[in-house]
C-alpha positions in Angstrom: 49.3 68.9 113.1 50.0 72.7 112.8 54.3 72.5 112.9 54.9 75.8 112.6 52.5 77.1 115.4 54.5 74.2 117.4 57.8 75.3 116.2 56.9 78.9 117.1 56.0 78.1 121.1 59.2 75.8 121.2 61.3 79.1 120.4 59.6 80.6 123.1 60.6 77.7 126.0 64.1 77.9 124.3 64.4 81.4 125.3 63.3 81.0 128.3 65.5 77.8 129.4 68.6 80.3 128.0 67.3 82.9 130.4 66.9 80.2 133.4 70.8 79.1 132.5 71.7 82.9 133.2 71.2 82.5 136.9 73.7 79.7 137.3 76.5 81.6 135.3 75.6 84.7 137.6 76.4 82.6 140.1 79.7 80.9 139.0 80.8 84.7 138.9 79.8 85.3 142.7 81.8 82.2 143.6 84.3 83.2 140.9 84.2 80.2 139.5 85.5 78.7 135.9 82.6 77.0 134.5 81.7 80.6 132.3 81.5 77.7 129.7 79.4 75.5 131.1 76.6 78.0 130.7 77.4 80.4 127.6 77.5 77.5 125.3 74.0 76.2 125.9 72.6 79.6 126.1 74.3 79.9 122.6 72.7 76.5 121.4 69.3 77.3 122.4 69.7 80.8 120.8 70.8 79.4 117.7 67.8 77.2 118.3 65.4 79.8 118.7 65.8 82.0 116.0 64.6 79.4 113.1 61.0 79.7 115.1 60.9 83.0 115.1 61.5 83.5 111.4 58.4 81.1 110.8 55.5 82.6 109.9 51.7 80.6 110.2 50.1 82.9 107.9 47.6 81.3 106.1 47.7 78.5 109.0 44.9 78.0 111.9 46.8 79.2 114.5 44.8 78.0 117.5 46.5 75.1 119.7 44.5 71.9 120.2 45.0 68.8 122.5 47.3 67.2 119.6 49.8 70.3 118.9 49.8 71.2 123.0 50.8 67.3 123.7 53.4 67.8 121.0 54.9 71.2 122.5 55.3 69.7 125.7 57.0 66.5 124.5 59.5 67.9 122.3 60.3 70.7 124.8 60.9 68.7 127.5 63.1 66.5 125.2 64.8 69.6 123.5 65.4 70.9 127.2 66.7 68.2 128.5 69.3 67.9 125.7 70.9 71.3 126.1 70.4 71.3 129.8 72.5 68.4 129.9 75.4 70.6 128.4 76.9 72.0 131.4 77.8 68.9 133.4 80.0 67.7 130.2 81.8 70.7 129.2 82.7 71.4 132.8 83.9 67.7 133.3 81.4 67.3 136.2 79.8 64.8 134.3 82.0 63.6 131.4 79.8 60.9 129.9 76.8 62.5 128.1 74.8 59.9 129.4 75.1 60.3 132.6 74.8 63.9 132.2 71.7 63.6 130.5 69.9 61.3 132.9 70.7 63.5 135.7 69.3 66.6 133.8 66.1 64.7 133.0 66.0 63.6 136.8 66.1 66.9 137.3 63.6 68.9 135.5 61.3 66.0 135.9 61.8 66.4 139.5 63.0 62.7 140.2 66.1 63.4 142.4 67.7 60.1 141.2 71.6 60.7 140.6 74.5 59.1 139.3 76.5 61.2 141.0 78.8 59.6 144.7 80.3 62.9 145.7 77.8 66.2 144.8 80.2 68.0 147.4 83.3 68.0 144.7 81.2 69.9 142.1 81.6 73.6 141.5 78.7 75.6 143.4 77.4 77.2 140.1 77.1 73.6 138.6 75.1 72.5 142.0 73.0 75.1 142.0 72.0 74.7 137.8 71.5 70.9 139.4 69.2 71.9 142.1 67.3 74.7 140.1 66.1 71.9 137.3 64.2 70.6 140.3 62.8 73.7 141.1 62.2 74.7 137.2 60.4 71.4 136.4 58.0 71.4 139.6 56.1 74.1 137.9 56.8 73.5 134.4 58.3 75.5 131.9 55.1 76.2 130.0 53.4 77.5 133.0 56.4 80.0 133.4 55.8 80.8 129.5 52.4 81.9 130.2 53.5 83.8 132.9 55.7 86.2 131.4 54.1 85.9 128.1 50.7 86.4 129.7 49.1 86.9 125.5 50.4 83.5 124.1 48.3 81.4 122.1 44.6 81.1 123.8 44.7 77.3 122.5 47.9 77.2 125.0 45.2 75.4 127.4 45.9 72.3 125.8 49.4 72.2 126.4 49.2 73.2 130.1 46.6 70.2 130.8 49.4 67.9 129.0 52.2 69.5 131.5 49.9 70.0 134.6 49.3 67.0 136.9 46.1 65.2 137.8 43.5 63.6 135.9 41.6 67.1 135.2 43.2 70.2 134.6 41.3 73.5 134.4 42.0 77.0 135.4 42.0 79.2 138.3 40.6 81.7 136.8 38.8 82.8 133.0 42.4 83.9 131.7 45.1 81.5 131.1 48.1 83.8 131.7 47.0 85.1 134.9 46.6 81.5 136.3 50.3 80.7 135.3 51.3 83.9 136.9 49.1 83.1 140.1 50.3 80.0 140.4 54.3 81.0 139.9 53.3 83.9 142.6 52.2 80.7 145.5 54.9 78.6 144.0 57.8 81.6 144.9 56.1 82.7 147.6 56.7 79.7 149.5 60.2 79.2 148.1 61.3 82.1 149.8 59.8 81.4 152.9 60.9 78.0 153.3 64.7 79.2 152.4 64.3 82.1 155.0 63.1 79.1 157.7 66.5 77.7 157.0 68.4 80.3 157.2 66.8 81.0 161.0 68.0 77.1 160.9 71.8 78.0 160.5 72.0 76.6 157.3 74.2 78.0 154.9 72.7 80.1 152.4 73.9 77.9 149.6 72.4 75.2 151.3 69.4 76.6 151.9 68.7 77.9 148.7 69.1 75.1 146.8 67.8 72.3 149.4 64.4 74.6 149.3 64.9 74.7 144.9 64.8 70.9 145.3 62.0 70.5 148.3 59.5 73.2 146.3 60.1 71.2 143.0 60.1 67.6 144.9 62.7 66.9 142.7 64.7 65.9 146.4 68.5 67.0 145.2 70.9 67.7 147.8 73.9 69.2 147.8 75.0 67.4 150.5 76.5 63.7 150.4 74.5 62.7 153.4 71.5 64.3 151.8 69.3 66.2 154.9 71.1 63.5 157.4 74.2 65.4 157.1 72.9 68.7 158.8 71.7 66.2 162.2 68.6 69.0 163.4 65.8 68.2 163.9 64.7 72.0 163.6 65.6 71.4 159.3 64.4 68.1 159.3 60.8 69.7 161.0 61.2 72.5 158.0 61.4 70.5 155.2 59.2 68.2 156.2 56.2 70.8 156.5 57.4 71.9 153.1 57.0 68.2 151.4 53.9 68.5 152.6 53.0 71.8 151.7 54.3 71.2 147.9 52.9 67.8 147.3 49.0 69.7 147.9 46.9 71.1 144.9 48.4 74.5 144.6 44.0 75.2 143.9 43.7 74.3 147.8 45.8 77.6 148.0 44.0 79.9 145.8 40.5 79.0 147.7 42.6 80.2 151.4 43.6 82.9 149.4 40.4 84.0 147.8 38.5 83.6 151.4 37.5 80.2 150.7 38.9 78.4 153.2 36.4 76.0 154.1 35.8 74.5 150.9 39.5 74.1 150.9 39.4 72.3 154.2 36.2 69.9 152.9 38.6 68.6 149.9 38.0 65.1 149.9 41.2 64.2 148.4 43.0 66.2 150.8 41.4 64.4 153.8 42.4 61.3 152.2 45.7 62.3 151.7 46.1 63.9 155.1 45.3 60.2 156.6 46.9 58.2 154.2 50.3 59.9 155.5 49.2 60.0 159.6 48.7 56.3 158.9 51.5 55.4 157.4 53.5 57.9 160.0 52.3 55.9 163.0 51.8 52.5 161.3 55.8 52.5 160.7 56.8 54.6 163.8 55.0 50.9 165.8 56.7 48.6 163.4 60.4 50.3 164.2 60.1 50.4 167.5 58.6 46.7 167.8 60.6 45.0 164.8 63.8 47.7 165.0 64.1 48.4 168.8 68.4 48.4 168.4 68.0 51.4 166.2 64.9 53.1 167.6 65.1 52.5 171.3 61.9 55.0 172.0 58.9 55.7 170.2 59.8 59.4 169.9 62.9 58.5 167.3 61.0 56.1 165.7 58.4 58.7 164.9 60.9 61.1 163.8 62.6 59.0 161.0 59.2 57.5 160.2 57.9 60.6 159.7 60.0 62.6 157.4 60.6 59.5 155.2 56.6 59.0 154.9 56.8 62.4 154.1 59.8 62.8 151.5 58.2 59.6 149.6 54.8 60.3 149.7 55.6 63.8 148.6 58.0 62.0 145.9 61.0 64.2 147.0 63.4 61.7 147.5 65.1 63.3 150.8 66.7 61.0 153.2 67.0 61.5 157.0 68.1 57.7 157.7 68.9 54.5 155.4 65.5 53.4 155.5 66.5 50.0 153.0 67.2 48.6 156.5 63.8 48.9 158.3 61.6 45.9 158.8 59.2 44.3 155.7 56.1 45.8 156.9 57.6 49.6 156.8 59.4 48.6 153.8 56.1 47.5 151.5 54.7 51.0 153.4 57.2 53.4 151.6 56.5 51.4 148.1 52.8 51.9 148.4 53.5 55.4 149.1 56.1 55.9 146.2 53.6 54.6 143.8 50.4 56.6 145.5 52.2 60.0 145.3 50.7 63.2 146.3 47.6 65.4 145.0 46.6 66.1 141.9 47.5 70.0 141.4 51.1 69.8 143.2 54.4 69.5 142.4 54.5 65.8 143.7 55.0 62.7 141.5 53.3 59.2 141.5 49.7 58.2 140.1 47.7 61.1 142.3 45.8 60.3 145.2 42.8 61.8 142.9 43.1 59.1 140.3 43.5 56.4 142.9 40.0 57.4 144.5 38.5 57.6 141.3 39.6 54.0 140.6 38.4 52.8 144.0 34.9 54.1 143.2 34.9 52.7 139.9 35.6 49.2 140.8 33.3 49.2 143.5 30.3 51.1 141.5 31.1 47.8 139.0 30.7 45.2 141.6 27.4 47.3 142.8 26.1 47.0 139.2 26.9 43.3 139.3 24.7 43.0 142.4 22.3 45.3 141.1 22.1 45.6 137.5 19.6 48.0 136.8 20.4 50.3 139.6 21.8 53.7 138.2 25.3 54.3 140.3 27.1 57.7 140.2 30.8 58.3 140.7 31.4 61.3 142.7 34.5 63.2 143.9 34.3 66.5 145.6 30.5 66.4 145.9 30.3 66.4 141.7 29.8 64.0 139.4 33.0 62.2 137.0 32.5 62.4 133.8 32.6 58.7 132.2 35.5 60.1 130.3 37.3 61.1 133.3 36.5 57.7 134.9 38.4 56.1 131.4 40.9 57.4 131.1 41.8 57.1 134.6 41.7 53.2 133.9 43.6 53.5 130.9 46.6 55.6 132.8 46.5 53.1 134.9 46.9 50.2 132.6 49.8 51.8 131.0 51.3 52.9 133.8 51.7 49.8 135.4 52.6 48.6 131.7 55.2 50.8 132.0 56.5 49.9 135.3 56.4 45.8 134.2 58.1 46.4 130.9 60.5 48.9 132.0 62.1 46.2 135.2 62.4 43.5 132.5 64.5 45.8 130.3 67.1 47.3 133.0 66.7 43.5 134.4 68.5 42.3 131.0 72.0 43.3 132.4 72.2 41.6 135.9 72.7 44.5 138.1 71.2 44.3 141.3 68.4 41.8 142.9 64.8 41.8 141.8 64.1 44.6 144.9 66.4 47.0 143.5 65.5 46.9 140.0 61.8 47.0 140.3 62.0 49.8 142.8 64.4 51.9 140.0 61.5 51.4 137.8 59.0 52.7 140.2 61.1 55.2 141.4 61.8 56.8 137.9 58.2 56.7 137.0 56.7 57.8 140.1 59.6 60.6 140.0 60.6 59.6 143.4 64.3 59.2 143.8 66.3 57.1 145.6 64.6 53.4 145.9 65.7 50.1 147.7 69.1 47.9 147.2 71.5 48.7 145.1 69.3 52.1 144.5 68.6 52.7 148.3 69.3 56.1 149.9 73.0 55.4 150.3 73.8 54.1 146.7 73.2 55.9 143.6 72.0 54.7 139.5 75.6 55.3 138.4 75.9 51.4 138.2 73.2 51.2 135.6 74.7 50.5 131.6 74.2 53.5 129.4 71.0 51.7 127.9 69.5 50.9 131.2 70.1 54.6 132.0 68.2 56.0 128.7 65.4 53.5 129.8 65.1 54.9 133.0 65.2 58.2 131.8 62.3 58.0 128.9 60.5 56.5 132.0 61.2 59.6 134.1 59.9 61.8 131.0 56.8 59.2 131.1 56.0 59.7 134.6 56.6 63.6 134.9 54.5 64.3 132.0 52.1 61.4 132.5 52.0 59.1 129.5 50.1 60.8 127.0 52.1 63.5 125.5 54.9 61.4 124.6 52.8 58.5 123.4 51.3 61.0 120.7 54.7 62.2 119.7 56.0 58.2 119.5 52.1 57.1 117.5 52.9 57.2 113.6 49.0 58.8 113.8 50.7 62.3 114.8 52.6 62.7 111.9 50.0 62.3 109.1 47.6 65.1 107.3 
């Protein structure tokens, strides 16, 4: 392990989380605002933090990143962000309990949206919008914004994008790794600002829309609202951000082939048909169920559609938004929703869960194994997008999968040790935190909040939040004793 060419990049996210923290304590001025402190001390701290890094020198040291420094960089900066981003809540008294501050700043920058918070409307603006702008800052990454204003860091910095980047293959959009982070920040702003100018023609407040489009972009699913989107009651918003869940939880890669006039092979994607009917299915499939099992609070279809859609929508997308208390619908569009918390979106997106892609690899995995069973010497070939999967690809796929349902098992028993809640809501805060959904069912539901969780169910939850975001691997190299020897 090369430390000091690790130590060196984590200066460089430290600088750049300081400069992030800059925009919230702009705004505490504009609302004039006494929460200066909030925001000057952390920038301090990661200042302080910084300058050690810099003074480092690798001379003498291979310099180049591989797959074990780049896992490393992402883990501890996550962790090290996280931390200090934490800061604010408690020394504005927002948050007093450092516990609670901290798993609502890892809910944030891992784009979760799950809160302990009961009333967001009594917070000071700035401190809402810092809330809001983790979701937005952690849909992208914070390495991917590294490479984009520091477009001539570390050529071996591939490694450590594939460990932040989502999907079980990562590669780049074009031959240089800096102008694929700036690409990629260019789409990721780009619809930002068009969504928040959508709800603006919406007669939302600009606070409001700013920092409900910060939270749909990252589908980290935050609202500044106590209601969350139910307290605006239009269906003009509730049309908006549903065509931007959807729009955020696709590979941003769809984009760049519109973009670079190949639409058609962007049309063709096979995961993207199979996530485009997964989500019509499920739209329809619980729109029927309402109506027949829920008629008292979905008299017509229409309604039923409505509500069925923008919650198919905010969970499949893994934003977390809620139009309705859906812990009240029947069963059927109950065990629906939890499918779709734990399917996700594409591989590519800002979207939590396992990936659509690495589901359909699974599928044909299993069923080229039962082929071989019928036909043993018959050569079978795994395909997705018209191209062969590697065998490696096709492990660890399986593996992620073990260990993320590992995760998700081990992870309900240990917040089950305290007795809060029934077996429905505990197992759905474990799937929500590492499927980075949000809200889940019970005691967790879209009306209720984690704040009744223990401090160690709450650190639980949040490792699993880190787990999910930055699926599994980079924070299993940084826990294996393997990473720390010559």
């Amino acid at each position: 392990m090369n430390w000091k060419t690790v130590f060196k990049n984590l200066g460089k996210i430290f600088i750049a989380e300081a400069v992030m923290l800059l925009i919230p304590l702009i705004s505490a001025a504009i609302y004039g605002e006494d929460t200066y402190l909030g925001f000057a001390i952390p920038i301090a701290v990661l200042i302080a933090l910084s300058l050690p890094t810099f003074i480092v020198q690798a001379k003498g040291e291979e310099k180049n990143i591989y797959a074990k420094e780049g896992f490393a960089i992402v883990a501890f900066s996550w962790i090290a962000m996280s931390l200090v981003g934490a800061m604010p809540f408690v020394i504005t008294r927002s948050i007093p309990n450092y516990a609670d501050a901290l798993f609502e700043t890892i809910s944030g920058f891992t784009t979760t949206g799950a809160s302990v918070l009961s009333d967001v409307e009594s917070l000071p603006k700035s401190i809402l919008f810092w809330r809001s702008f983790t979701n937005w800052i952690g849909g992208m990454g914070v390495l991917v914004f590294v490479l984009a204003v520091l477009p001539k860091s570390n050529a071996g910095i591939i490694h450590a994008f594939r460990a932040e980047a989502t999907g079980p293959s990562v590669g780049k959009l074009t031959s240089k790794m800096g102008r694929t982070a700036r690409i990629l920040y260019a789409m990721y702003i780009s619809l930002t600002l068009l969504e928040t100018l959508l709800l603006l023609l919406g007669k939302m407040p600009v606070f409001d829309a700013v920092t409900t489009a910060f939270a749909n972009a990252g589908t980290g699913g935050f609202s500044v609202r106590n209601q969350s989107i139910a307290a605006y009651n239009s269906l003009y918003i509730e049309i908006v951000i549903s065509v931007f869940m959807f729009l955020f939880s696709l590979n941003f890669n769809l984009y760049f082939l519109i973009l670079t006039k190949h639409a058609v092979k962007a049309f063709k994607n096979e995961e993207a048909r199979a996530y485009v009917l997964l989500v019509v299915f499920s739209m329809f499939a619980i729109a029927a169920n309402l109506v027949y099992s829920a008629k008292s609070l979905f008299p017509t279809f229409g309604e039923a559609l409505r509500a069925s859609s923008f919650q198919v929508l905010s969970l499949s997308s893994t934003t977390g938004f809620s139009s309705v208390d859906y812990d009240v619908w029947p069963t059927l569009s109950k065990v629906i929703l939890l499918f779709l918390m734990m399917t996700g979106g594409m591989a590519g997106s800002t979207a939590g869960g396992m990936k659509v892609s690495r589901l359909m690899i699974l599928f044909k995995a299993t069923a080229a194994d039962i082929r071989k069973m019928v036909h043993p010497r018959e050569i079978v070939t795994i395909k997705l997008e018209g191209q062969k999967v590697e065998d490696q690809v096709v492990n660890n796929v399986r593996v992620y999968f073990i260990i993320w349902v590992a995760i998700l098992i081990l992870c309900t028993l240990l917040i089950s040790i305290e007795r809060f809640g029934d077996f429905m809501t505990n197992f759905s805060s474990s799937l929500s935190c590492i499927g980075n959904i949000g809200p889940g069912f019970g005691l967790v539901g879209p009306a209720c909040n984690f704040s009744g969780y223990s401090a160690f169910s709450k650190i639980i939850l949040s490792l699993e939040m880190l787990f999910g975001r930055l699926e599994i691997f980079p924070l299993i190299v940084l826990f294996s004793p393997a990473t720390y020897k010559k």
